[in-house]
C-alpha positions, 0 to 999 in steps of 0.5 A: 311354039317353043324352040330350045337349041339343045345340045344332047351331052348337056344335062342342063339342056336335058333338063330343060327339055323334060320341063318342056315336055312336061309342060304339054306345050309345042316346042322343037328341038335344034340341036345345034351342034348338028345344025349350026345357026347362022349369022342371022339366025344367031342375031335374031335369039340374041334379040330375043334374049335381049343380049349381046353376043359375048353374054351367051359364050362359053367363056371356059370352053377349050376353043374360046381359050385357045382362040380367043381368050384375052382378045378384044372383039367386036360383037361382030368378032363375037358372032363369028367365033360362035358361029365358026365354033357353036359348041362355045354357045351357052345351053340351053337356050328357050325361045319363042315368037318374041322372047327367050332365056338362057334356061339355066337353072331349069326354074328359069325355063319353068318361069318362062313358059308360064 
């Protein structure tokens, strides 16, 4: 089973849904916006994805400019940012039992759910 952390405004995250469907593979869908993740949850795709918080922030999103762009951070510090303002998580995210991708461009959700 799939899991993609999708954000319905996004086109890259439109896009990887459609391969997910066409796919014919059980996925679901978390819109994260919605359903914030947790700390924990966020710790867990970011194993996963093999990454450290800061590879999967939105470094040109208004909020990280404003709040804290040019600041040293921990990767603790990271999480918290992404988890107080999710909309700076980088989209879409496709993960199963063991692995995951930053599915952009789509190809690379295509190569991951072969």
């Amino acid at each position: 089973m799939y899991t993609i952390l999708h954000n319905s405004r996004c086109g890259k995250s439109r896009e990887a849904i459609k391969v997910l469907e066409e796919s014919g593979k059980d996925f679901e869908v978390r819109e994260y916006l919605k359903e914030p993740l947790s700390k924990v949850e966020l710790k867990e795709i970011l194993a996963k994805l093999n990454l450290k918080p800061m590879d999967i922030v939105r470094i040109n999103e208004e909020e990280w400019k404003t709040n804290f762009k040019g600041k040293e951070m921990s990767d603790e510090e990271v999480l918290n940012a992404l988890v107080d303002f999710p909309k700076l998580i980088q989209r879409p995210i496709v993960t199963d039992e063991k692995n995951g991708v930053v599915g952009r461009p789509k190809e690379i959700v295509e190569d991951f759910i072969k």
